[in-house]
Predicted model as a PDB file, atoms N, CA, C, CB and O in Angstrom, pLDDT in the B-factor column:
MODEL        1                                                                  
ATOM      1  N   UNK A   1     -14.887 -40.711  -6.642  1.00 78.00           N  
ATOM      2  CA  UNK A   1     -13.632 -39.983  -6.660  1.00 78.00           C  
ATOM      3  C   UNK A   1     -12.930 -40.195  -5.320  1.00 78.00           C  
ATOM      4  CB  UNK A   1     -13.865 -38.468  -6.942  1.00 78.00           C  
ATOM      5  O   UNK A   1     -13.659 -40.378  -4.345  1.00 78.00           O  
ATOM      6  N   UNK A   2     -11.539 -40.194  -5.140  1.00 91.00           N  
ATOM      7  CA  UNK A   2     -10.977 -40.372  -4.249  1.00 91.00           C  
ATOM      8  C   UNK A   2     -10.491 -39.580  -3.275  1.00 91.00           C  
ATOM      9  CB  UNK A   2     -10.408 -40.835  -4.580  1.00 91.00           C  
ATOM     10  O   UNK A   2      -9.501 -38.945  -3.641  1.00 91.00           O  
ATOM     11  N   UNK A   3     -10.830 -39.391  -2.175  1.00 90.00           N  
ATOM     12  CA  UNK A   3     -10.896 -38.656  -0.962  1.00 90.00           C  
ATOM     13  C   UNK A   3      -9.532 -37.420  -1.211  1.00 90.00           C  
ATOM     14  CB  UNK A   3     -10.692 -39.861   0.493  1.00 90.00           C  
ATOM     15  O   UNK A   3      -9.424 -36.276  -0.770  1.00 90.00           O  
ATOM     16  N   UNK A   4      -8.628 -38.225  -2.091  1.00 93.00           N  
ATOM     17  CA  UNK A   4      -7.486 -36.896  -1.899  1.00 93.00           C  
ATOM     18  C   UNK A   4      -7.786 -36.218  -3.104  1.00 93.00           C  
ATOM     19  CB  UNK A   4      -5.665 -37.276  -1.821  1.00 93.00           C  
ATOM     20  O   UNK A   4      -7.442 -35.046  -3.252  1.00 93.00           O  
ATOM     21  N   UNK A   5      -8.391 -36.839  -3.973  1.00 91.00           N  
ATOM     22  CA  UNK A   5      -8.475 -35.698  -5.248  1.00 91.00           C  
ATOM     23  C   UNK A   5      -9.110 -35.030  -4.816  1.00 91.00           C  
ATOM     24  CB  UNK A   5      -8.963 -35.905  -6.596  1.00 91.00           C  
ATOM     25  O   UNK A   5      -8.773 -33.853  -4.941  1.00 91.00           O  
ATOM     26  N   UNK A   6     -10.708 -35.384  -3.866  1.00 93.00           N  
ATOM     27  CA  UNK A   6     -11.335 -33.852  -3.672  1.00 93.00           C  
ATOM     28  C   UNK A   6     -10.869 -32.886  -3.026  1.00 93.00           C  
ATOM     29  CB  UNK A   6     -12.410 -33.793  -3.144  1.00 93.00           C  
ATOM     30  O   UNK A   6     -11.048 -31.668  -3.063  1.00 93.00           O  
ATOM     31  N   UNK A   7      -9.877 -33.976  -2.066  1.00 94.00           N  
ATOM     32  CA  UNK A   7      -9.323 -32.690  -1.477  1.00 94.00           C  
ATOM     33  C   UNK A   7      -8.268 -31.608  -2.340  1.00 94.00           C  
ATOM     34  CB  UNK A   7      -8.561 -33.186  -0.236  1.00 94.00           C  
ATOM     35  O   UNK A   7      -8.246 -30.379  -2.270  1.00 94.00           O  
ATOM     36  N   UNK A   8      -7.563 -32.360  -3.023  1.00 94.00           N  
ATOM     37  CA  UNK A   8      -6.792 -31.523  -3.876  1.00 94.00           C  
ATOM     38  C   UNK A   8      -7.813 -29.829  -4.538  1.00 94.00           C  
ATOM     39  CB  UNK A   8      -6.322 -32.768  -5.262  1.00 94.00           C  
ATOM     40  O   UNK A   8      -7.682 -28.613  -4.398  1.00 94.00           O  
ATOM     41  N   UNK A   9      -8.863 -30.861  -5.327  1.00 94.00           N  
ATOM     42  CA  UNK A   9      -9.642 -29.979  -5.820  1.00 94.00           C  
ATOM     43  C   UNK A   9     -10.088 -28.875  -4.973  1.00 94.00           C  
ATOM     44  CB  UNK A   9     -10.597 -30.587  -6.286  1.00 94.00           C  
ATOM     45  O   UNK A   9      -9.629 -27.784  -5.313  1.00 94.00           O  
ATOM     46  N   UNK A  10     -10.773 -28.874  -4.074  1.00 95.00           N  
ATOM     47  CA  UNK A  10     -11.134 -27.956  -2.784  1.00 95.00           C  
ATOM     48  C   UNK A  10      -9.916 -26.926  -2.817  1.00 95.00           C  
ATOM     49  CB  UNK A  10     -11.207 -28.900  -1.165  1.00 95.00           C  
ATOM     50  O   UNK A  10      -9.987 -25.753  -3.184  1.00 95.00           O  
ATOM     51  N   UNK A  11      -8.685 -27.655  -2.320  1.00 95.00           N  
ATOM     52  CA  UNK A  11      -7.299 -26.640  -2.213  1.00 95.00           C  
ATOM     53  C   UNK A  11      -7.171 -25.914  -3.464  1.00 95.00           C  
ATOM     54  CB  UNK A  11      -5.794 -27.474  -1.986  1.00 95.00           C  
ATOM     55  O   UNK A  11      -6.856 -24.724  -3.451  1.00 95.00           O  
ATOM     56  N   UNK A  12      -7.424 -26.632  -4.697  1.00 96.00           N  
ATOM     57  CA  UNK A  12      -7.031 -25.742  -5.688  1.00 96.00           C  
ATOM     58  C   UNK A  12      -7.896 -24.065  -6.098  1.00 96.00           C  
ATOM     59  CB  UNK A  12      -7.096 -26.736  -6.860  1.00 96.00           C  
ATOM     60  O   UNK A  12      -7.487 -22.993  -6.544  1.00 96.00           O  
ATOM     61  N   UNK A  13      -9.670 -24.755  -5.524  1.00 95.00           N  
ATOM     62  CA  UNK A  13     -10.144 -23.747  -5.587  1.00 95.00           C  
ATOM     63  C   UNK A  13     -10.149 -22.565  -4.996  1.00 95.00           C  
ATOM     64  CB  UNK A  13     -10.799 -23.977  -5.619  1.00 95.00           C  
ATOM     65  O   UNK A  13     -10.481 -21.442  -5.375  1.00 95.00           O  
ATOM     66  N   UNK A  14      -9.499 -23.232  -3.462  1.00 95.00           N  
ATOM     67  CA  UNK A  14      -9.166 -21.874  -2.530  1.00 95.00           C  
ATOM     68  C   UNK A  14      -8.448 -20.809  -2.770  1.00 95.00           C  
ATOM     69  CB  UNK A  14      -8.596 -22.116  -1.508  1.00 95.00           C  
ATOM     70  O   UNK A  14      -8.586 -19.611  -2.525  1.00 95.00           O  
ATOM     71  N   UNK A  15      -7.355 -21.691  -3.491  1.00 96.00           N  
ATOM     72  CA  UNK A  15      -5.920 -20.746  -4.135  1.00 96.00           C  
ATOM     73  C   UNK A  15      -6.146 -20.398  -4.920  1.00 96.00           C  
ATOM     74  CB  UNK A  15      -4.681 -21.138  -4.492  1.00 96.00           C  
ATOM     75  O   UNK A  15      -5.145 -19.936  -5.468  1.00 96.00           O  
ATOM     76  N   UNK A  16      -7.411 -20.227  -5.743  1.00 96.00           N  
ATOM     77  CA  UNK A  16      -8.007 -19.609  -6.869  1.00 96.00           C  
ATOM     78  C   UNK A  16      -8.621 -18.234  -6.706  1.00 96.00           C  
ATOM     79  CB  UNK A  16      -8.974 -20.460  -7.340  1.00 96.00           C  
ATOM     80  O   UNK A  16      -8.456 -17.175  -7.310  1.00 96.00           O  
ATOM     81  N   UNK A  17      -9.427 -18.622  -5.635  1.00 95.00           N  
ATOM     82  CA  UNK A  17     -10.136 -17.184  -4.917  1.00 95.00           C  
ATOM     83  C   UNK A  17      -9.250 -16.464  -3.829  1.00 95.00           C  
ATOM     84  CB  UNK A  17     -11.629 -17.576  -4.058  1.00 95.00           C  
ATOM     85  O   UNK A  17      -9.750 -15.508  -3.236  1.00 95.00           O  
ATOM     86  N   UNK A  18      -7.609 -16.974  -3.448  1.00 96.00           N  
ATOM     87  CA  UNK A  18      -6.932 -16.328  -2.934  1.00 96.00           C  
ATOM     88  C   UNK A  18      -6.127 -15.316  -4.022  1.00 96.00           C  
ATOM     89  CB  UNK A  18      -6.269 -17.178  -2.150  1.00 96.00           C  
ATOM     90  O   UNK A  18      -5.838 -14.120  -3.977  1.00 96.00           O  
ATOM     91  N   UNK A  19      -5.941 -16.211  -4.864  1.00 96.00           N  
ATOM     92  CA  UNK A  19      -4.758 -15.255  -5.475  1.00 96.00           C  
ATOM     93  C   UNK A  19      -5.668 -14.183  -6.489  1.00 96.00           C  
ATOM     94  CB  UNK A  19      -3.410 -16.315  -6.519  1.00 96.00           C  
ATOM     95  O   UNK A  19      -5.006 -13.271  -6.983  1.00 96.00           O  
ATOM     96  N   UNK A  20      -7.168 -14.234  -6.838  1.00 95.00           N  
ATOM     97  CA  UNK A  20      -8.082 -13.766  -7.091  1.00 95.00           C  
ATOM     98  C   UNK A  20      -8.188 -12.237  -6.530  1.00 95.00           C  
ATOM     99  CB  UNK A  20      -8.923 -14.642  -6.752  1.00 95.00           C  
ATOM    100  O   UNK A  20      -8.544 -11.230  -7.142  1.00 95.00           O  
ATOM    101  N   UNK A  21      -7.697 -12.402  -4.948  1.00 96.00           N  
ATOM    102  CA  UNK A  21      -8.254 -11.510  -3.880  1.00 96.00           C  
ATOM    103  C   UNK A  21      -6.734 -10.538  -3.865  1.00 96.00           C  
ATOM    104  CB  UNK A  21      -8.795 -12.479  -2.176  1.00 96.00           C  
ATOM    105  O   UNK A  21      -6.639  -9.311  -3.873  1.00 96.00           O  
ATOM    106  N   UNK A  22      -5.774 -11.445  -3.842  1.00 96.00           N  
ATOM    107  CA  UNK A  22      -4.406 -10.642  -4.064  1.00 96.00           C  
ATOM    108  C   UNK A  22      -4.111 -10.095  -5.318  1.00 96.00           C  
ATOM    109  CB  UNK A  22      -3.273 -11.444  -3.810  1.00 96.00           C  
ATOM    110  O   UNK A  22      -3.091  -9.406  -5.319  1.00 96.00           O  
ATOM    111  N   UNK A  23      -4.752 -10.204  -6.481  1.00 95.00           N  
ATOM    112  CA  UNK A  23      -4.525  -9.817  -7.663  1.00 95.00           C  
ATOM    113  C   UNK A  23      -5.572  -8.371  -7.678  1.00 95.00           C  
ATOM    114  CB  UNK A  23      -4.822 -11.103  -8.755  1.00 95.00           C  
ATOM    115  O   UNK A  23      -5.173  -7.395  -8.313  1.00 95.00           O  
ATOM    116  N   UNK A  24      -6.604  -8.320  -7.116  1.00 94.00           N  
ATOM    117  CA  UNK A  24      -7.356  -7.081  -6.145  1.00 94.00           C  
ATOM    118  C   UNK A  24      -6.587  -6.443  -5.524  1.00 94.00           C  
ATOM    119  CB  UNK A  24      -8.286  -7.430  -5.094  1.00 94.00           C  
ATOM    120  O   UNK A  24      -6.414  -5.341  -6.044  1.00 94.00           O  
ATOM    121  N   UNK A  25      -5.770  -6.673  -4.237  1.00 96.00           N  
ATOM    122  CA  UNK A  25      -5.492  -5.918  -3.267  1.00 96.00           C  
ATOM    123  C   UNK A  25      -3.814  -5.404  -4.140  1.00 96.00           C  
ATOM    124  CB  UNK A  25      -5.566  -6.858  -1.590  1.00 96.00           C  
ATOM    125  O   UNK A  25      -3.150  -4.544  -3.560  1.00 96.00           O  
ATOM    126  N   UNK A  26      -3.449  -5.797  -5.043  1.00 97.00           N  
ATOM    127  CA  UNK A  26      -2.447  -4.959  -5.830  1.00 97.00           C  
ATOM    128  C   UNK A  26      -2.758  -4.152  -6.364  1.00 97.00           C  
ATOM    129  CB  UNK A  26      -1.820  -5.374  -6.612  1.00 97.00           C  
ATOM    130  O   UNK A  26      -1.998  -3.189  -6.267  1.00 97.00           O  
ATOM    131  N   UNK A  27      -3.696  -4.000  -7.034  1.00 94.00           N  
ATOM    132  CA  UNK A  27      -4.796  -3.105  -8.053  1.00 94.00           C  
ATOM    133  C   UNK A  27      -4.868  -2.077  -7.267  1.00 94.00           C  
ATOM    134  CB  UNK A  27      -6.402  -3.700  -8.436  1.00 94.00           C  
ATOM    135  O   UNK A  27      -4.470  -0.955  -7.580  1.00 94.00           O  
ATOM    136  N   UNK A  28      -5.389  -2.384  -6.172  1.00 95.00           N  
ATOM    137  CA  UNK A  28      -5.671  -0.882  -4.892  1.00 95.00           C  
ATOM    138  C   UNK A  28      -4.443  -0.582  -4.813  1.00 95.00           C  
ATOM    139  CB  UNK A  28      -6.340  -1.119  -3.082  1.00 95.00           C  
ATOM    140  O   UNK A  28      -4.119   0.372  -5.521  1.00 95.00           O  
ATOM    141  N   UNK A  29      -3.464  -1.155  -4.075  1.00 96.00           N  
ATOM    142  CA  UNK A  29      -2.134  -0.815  -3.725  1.00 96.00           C  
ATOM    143  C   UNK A  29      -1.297  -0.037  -5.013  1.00 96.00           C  
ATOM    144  CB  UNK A  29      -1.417  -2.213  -3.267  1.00 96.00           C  
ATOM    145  O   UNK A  29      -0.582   0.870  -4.587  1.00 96.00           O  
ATOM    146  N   UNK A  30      -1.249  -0.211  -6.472  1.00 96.00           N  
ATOM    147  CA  UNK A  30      -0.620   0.118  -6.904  1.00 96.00           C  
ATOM    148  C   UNK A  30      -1.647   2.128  -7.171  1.00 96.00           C  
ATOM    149  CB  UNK A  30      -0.163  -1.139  -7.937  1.00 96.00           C  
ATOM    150  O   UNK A  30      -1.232   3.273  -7.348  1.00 96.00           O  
ATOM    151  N   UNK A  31      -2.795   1.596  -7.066  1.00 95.00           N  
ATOM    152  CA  UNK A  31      -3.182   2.752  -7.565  1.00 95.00           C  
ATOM    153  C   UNK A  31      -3.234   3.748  -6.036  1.00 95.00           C  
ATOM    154  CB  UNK A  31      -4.694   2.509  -8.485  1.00 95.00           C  
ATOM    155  O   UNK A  31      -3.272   4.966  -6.213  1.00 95.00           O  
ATOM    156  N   UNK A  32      -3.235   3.271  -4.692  1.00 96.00           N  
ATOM    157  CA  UNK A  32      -2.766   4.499  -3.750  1.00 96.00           C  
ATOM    158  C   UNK A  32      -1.134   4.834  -4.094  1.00 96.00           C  
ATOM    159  CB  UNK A  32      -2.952   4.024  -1.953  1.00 96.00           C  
ATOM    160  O   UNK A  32      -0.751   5.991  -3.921  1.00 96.00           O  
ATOM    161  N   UNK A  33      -0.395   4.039  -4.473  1.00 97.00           N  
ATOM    162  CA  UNK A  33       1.369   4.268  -4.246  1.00 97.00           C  
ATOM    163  C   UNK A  33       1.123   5.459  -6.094  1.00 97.00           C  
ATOM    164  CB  UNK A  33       2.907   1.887  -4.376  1.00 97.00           C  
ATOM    165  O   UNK A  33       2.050   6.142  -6.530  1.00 97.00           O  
ATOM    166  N   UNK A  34       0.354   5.414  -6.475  1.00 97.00           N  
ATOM    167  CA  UNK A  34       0.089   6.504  -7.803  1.00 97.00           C  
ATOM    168  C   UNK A  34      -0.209   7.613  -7.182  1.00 97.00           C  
ATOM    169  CB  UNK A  34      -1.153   6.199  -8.910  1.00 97.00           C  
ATOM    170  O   UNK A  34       0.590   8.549  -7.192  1.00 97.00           O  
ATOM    171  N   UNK A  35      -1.496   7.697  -6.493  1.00 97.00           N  
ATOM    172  CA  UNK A  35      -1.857   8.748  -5.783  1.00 97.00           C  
ATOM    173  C   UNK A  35      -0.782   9.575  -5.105  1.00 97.00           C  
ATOM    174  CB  UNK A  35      -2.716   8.310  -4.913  1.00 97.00           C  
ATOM    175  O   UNK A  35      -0.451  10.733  -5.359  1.00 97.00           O  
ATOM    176  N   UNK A  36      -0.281   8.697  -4.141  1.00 96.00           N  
ATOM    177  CA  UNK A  36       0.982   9.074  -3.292  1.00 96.00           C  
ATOM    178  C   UNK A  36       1.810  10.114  -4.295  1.00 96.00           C  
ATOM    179  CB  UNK A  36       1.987   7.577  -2.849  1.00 96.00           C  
ATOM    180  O   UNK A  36       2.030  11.300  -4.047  1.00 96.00           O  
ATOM    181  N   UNK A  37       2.072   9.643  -5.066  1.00 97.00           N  
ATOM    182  CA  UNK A  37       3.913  10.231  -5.463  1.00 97.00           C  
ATOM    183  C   UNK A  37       3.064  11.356  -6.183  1.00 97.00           C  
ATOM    184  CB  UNK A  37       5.405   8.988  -6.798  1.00 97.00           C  
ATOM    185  O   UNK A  37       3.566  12.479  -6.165  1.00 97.00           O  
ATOM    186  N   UNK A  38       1.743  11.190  -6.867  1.00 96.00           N  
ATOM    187  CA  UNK A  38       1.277  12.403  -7.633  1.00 96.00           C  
ATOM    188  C   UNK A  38       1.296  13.749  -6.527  1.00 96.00           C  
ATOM    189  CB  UNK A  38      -0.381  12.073  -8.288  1.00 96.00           C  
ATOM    190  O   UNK A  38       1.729  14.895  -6.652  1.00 96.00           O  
ATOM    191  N   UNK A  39       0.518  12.932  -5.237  1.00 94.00           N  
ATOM    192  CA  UNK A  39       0.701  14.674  -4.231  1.00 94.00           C  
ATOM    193  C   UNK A  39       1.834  14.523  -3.732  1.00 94.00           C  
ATOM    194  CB  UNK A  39      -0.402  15.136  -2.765  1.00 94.00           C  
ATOM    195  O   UNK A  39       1.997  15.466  -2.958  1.00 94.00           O  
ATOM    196  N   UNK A  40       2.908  13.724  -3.735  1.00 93.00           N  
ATOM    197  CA  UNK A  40       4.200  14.146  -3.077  1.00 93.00           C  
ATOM    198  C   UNK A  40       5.216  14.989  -4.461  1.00 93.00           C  
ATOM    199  CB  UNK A  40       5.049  12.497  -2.339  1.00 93.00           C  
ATOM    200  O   UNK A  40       6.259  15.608  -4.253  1.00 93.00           O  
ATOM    201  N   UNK A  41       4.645  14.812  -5.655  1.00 94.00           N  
ATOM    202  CA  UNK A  41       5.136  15.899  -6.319  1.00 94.00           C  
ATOM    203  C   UNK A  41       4.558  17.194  -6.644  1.00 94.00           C  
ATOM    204  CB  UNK A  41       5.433  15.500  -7.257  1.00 94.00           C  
ATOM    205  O   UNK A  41       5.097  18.106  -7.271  1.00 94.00           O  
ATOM    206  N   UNK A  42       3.263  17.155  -6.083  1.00 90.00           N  
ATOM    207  CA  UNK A  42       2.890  18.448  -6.105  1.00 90.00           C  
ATOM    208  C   UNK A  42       3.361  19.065  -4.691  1.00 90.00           C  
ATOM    209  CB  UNK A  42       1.349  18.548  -6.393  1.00 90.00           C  
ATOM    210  O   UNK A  42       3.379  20.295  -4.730  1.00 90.00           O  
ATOM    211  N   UNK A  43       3.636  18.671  -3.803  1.00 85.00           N  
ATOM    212  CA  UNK A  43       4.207  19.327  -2.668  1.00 85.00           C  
ATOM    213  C   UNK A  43       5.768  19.890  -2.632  1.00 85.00           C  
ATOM    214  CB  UNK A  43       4.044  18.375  -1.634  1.00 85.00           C  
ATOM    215  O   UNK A  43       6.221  20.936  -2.169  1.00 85.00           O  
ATOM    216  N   UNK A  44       6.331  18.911  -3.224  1.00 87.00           N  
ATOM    217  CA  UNK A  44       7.652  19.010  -4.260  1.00 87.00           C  
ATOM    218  C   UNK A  44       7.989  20.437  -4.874  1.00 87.00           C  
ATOM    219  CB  UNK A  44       7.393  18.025  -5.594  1.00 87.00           C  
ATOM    220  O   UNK A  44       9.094  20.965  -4.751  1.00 87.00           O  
ATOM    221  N   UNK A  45       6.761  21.083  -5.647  1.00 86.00           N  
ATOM    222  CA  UNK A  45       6.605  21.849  -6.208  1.00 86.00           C  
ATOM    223  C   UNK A  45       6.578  22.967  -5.533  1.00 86.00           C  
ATOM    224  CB  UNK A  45       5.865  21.609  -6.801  1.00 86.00           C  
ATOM    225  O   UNK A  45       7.178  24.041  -5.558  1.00 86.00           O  
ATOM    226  N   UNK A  46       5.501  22.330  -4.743  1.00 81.00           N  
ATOM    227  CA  UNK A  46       4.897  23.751  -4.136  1.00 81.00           C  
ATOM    228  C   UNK A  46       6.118  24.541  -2.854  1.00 81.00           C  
ATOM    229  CB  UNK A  46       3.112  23.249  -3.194  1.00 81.00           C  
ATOM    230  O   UNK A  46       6.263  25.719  -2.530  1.00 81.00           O  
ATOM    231  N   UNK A  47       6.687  23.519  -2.479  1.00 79.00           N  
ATOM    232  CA  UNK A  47       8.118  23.709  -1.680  1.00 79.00           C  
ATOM    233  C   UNK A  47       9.489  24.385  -2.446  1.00 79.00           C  
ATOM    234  CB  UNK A  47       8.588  22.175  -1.224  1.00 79.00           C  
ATOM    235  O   UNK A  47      10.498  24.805  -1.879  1.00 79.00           O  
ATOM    236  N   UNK A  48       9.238  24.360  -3.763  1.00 83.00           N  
ATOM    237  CA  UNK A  48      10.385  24.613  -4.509  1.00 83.00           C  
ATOM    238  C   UNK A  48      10.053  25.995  -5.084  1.00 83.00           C  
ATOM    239  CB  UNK A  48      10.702  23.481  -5.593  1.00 83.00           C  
ATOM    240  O   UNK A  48      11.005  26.484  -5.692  1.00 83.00           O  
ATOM    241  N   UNK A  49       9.112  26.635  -5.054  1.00 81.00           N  
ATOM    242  CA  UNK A  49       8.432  27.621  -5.653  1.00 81.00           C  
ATOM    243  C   UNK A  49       9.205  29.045  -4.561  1.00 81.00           C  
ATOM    244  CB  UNK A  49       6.503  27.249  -5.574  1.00 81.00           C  
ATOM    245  O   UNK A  49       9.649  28.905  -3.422  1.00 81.00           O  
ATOM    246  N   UNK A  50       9.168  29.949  -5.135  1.00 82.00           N  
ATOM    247  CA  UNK A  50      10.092  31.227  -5.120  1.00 82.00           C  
ATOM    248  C   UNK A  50       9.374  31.693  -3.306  1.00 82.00           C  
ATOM    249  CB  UNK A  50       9.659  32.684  -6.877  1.00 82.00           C  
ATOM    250  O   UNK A  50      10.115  32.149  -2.436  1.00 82.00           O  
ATOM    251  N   UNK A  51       8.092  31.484  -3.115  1.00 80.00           N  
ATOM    252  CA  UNK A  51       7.311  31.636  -2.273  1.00 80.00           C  
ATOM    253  C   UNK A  51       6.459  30.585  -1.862  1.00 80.00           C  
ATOM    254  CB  UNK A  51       6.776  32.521  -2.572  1.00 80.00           C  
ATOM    255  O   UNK A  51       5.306  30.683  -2.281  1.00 80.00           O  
ATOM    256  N   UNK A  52       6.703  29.669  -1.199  1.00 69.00           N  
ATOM    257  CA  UNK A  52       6.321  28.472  -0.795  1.00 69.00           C  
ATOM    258  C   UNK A  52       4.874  28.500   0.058  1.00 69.00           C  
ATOM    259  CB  UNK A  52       7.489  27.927  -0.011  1.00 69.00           C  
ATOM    260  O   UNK A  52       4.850  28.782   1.256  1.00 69.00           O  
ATOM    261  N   UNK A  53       3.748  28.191  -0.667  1.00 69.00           N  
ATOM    262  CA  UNK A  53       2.814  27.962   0.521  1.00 69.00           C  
ATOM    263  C   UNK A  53       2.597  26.974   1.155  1.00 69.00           C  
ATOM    264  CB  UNK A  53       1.801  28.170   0.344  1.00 69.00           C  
ATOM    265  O   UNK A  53       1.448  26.659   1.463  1.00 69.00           O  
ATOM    266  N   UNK A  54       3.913  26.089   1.574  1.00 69.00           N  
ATOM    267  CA  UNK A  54       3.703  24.991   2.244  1.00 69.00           C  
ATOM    268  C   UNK A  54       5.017  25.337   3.310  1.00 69.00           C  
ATOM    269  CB  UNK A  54       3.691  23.538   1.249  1.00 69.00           C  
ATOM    270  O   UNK A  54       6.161  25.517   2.893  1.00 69.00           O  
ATOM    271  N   UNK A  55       4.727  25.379   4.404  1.00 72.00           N  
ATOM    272  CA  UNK A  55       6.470  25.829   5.773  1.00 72.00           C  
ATOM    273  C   UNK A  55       6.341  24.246   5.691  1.00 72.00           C  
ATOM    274  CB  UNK A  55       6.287  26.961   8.169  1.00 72.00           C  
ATOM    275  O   UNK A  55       5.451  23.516   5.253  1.00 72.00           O  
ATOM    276  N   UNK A  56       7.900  23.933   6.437  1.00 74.00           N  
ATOM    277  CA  UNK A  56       7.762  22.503   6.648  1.00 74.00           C  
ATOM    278  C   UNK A  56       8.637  22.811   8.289  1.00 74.00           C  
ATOM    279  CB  UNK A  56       8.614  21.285   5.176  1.00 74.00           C  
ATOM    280  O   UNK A  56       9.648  23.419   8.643  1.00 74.00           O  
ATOM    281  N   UNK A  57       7.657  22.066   8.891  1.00 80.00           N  
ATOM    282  CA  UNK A  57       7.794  22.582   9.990  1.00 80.00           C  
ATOM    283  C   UNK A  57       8.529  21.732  11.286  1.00 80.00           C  
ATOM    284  CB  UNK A  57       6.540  22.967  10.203  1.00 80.00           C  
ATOM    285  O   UNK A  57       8.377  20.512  11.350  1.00 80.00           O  
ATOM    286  N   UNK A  58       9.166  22.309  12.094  1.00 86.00           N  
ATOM    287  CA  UNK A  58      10.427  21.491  12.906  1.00 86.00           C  
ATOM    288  C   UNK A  58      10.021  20.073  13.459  1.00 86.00           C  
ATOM    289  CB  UNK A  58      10.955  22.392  14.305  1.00 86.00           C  
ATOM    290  O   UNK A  58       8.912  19.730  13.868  1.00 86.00           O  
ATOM    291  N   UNK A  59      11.094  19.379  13.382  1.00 86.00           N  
ATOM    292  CA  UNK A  59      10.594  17.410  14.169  1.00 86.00           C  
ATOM    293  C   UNK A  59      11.024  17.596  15.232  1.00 86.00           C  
ATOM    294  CB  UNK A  59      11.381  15.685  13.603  1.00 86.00           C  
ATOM    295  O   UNK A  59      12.215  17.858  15.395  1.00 86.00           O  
ATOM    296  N   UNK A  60       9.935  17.482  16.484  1.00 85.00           N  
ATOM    297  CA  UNK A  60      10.275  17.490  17.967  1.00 85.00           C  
ATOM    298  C   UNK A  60      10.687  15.801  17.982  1.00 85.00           C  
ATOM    299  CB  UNK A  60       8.787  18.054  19.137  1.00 85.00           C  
ATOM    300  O   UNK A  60      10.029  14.821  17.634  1.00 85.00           O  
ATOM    301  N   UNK A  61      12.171  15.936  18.587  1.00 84.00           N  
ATOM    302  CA  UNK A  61      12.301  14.606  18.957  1.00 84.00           C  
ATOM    303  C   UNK A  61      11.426  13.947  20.459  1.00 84.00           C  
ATOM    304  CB  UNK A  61      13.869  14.509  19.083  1.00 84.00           C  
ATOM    305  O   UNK A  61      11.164  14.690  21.405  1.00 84.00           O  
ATOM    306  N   UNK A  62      11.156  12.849  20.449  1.00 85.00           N  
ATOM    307  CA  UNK A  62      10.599  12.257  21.659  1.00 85.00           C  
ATOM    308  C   UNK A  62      11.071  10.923  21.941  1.00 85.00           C  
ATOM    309  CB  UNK A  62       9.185  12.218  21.599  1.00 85.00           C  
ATOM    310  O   UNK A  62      10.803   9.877  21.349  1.00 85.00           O  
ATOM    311  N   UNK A  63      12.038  11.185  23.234  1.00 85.00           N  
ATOM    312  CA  UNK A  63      12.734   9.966  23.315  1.00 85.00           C  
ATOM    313  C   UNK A  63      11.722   8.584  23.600  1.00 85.00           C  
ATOM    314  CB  UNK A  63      13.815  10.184  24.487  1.00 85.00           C  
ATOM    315  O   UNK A  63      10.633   8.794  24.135  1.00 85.00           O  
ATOM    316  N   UNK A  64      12.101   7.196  23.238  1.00 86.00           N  
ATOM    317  CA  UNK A  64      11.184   6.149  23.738  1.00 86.00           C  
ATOM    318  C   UNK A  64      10.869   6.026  25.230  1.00 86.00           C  
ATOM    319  CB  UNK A  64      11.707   4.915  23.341  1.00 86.00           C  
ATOM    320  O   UNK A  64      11.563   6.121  26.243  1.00 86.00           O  
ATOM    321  N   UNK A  65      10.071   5.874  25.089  1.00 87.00           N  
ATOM    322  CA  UNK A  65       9.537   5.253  26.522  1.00 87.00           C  
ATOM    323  C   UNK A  65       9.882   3.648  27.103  1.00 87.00           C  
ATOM    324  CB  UNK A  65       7.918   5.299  26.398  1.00 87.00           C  
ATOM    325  O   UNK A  65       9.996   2.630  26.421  1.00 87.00           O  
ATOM    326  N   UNK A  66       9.963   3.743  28.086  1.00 84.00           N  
ATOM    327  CA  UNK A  66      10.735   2.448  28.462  1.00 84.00           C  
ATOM    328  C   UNK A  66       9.448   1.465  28.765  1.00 84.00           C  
ATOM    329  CB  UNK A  66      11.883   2.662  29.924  1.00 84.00           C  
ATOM    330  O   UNK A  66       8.292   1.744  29.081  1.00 84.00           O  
ATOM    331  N   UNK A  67      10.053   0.306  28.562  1.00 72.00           N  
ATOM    332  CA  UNK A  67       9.170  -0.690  28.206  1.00 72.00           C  
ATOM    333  C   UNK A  67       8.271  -1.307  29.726  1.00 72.00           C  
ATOM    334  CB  UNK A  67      10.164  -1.891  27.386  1.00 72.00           C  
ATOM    335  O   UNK A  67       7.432  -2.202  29.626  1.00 72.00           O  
TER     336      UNK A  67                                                      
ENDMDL                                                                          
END                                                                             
């Protein structure tokens, strides 16, 4: 076989077990961005409720620091 087909082959397998690994790391990703919005609507809730047990509490600004 000829030196570039194996190489081809080699490359193809890499991009096999790459996009393998990214077709994984979406799987996770989509199922934290699920998680997410499920407790950002229960906080939603719990903020909207007649008696809130959640305060949301003041943003101290902090200017940048110089470089």
């Amino acid at each position: 076989m000829a030196p570039q087909v194996v190489r081809l082959k080699e490359l193809r397998e890499k991009d096999k077990a790459e996009l393998e690994q990214l077709r994984a790391d979406v799987e996770g990703l989509v199922r934290a961005v699920n998680q997410l919005t499920w407790e950002n609507r229960q906080l939603r809730g719990l903020l909207s409720a007649p008696d809130p047990a959640v305060r949301v509490l003041p943003v101290q600004y902090i200017p940048p620091q110089p470089s």
